[in-house]
Structures are given as C-alpha cells and as structure tokens.
N, C-alpha and C positions, 0 to 999 in steps of 0.2 A: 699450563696454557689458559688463555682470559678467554673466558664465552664471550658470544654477542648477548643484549641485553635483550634484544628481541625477538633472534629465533634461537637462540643457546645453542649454535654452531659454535663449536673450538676455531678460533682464531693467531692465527700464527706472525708473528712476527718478525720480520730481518732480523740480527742482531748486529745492529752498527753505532758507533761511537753517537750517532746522536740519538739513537732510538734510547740507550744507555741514560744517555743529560738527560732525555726531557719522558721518560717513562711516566710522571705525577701526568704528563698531557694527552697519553695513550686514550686511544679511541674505546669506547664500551660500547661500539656497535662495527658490524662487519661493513667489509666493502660492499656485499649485493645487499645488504639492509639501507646502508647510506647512498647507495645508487638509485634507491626509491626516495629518499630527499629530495623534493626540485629547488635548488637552491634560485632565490630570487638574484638575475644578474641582466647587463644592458643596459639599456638606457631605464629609470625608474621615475615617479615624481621624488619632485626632491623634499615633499612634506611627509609619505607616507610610505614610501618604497616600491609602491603596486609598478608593476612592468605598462611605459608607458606603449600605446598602440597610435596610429595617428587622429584619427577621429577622435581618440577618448582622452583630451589633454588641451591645457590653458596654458599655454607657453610652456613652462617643466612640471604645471600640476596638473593631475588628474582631474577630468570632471567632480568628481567629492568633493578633496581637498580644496579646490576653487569655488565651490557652494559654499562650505563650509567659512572659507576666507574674507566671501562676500558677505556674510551671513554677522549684521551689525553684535548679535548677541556672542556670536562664538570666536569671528576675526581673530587671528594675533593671539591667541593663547599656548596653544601647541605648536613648539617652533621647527620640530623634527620627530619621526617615529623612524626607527632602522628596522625592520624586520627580516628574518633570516632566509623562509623557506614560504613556497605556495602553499597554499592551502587544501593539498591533493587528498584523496581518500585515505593514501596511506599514513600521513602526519595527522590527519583528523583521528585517525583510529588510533594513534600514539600518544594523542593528548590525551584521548577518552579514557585510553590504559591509565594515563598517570594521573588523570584528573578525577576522574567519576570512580573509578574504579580500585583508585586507593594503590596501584604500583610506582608508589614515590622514587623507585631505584633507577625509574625511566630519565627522572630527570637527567641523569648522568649524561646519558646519551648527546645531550644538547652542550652540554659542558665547555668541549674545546671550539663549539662554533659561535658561541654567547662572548665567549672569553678574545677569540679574536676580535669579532667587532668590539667589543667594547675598549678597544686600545684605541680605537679612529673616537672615543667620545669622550668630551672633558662637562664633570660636574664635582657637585661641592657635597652633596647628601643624595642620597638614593630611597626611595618608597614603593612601596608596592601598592594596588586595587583591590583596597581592601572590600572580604565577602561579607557578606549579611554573618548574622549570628547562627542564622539558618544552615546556611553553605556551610559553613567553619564546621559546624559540628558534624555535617555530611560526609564531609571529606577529611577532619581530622585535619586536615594542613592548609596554609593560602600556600595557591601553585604559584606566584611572582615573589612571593618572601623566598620559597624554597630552592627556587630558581638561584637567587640573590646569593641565598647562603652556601650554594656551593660551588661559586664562583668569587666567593670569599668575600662578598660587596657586604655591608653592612646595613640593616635599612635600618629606617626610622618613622616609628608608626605618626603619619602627620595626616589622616584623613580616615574619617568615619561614617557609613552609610546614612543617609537619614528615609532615603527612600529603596525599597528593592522591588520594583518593578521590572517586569522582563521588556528587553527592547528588542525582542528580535521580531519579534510579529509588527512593530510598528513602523508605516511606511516614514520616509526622509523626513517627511515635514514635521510630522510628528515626532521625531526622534533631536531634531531641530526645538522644538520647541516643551519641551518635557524641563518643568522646575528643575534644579538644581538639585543631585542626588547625591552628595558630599558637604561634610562639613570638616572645616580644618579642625585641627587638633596642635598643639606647639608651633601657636603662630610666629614665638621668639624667634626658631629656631630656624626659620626660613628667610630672613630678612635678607634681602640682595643676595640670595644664594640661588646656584644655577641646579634644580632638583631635573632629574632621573626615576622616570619610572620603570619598572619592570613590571611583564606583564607576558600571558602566553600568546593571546590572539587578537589582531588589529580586524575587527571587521566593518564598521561601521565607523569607527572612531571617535562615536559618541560619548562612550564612558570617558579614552585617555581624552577627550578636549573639556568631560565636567571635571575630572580632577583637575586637569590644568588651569581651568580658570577660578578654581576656589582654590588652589596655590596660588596664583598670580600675583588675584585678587588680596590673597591675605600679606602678600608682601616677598614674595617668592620674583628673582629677576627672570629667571627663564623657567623652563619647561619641556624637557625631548623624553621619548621614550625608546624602549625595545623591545622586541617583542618577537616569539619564534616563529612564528605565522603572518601573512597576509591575505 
C-alpha cells in the first residue's frame, strides 16, 4: 500500500486496467491532502493565471500584469506564466516543507499536476531561477531544477545571480525599478529559441520578468513560465 507524502495515511487504490497502464502517474498524496490544493480555475488573467474578479482586471489582465505591460522597462518580456494552485496556508506550508526544510520527496506530490499542464505548453529549452550561492548551499538543492528533473524536463543553466537582494519588503515601484538581477550565461544557446521557466512561486513576478528580459535581451524568442503557486 503507497503512503500519502504528507500525512503518511495508507492509500488504497481500484485496481483497474488503467490504474495498471499508467501506475509510473499514481498520485503521492491522498485524496483529503489534495482536497486542501485550491486548484487555480475560471476565468484567470491570461499573463499570470491569478483568478480574475471584476474591479481587479484590464480587459483579461490583472491589475499587476497590466502595470507591469505598461511599464516601458519591463512591457513585452514575459509572454505567459501557468500556475497551478493558490497560494493557501496549506501549499505555503508544503513548499516551506520542501523548500526551507530540506523534504525534497515533497516534490513528488506536485508531479502528475506539473506534468499535465505542461502538455498545453510548447518550448525549445527549459531553465530554472537560479539561487544565490548563499541559498544553494542552505538548501542543498534549486527547488525549479528539481521540480524539472522529475518531470523528466531537462534544464539548462542559462542565468546567473549578479544581485541577491530580497524583494519582498519592497513596495511595486520599487520592485519596478530595481537594476537587473541576472546575467545570461550560453548566450548561443538561446538564439530564436522559445525558453521555459520553472519555478515554485509567482508572487510579484518581478524575479520571472528579470530573467525574462535578460533571455530576451540576449537573443531568446519568447519567454513563459510555471510555477506551482499563485
């Protein structure tokens, strides 16, 4: 019998002809664990996935997203972000398990929900947000490579920190106007090619729009990402 990943409940399974084919895509978290998922659905912006409401929206983009688009330095870099789930107490406390805390086996969990959107998304090379030297060594692992690798995507290191400042304490504007915190890295490699980020959490979408415009920038055709959170 498979535990749940996150409350190690015994988990039972039908046994029917298709549960048999596709067992490699068997869930590692139960049904009342995934019932605490708020999956993002309805109508969303179509830049960033946030569920749109009526006051908070510019035609099909979110207030952000539409600052962001106005916004001569950042416009036009980031051409999509898919994210999977809200950002409830219960997913913040799953990433912190797999992130801060060093329970890489969490990633599993996200697995077959990564796996199906990423059938709706066409690209040419995949990367990840890369950490400080600092973070890497805290956590032992980047959580968007590890994400990648077990959803069998391939990355390719094409961006490196040159600043690690925290942006979360800094209000829009400032977060708007903060130098350039990436520098590319195999600029060949990106040449008219449509690049893919992975990534865990969209919150501001400062960081995926600096890495997107120093791919762009270096010769990269587009730019989407994913990400498990919104």
């Amino acid at each position: 019998m498979n535990r749940c990943l996150v409350c190690d409940e015994g988990m039972k399974q039908a046994l029917t002809w298709r549960s048999l084919l596709k067992q490699a895509e068997a869930r590692a978290i139960c049904e009342g664990c995934e019932g605490k998922l708020n999956r993002i659905t309805g109508d969303t912006c179509t830049m960033c996935s946030r569920e749109l409401g009526g006051d908070h929206m510019t035609g099909d983009l979110c207030l952000d997203c539409s600052r962001w688009e106005r916004n001569r330095e950042w416009g036009g870099y980031l051409s999509k972000n898919i994210a999977l789930f809200h950002y409830n107490e219960y997913l913040k406390d799953l990433i912190a398990k797999y992130k801060y805390r060093g329970d890489y086996a969490l990633a599993e969990v996200f697995v077959p929900f990564l796996k199906e959107r990423l059938k709706e998304m066409e690209f040419d090379l995949v990367t990840a947000i890369p950490l400080s030297d600092e973070r890497l060594k805290e956590r032992g692992f980047n959580q968007g490579k590890a994400l990648a690798d077990l959803v069998g995507l391939h990355t390719v290191e094409t961006l490196t920190r040159i600043h690690t400042e925290k942006q979360s304490k800094k209000s829009r504007q400032e977060r708007m106007s903060l130098p350039q915190v990436f520098q590319v890295m195999q600029s060949d490699l990106l040449e008219q090619k449509s690049i893919l980020i992975i990534d865990d959490i969209y919150t501001t979408g400062t960081t995926l729009r600096h890495a997107a415009k120093a791919l762009i920038t270096a010769g990269a055709k587009e730019v989407s990402s994913i990400t498990l959170a919104r």
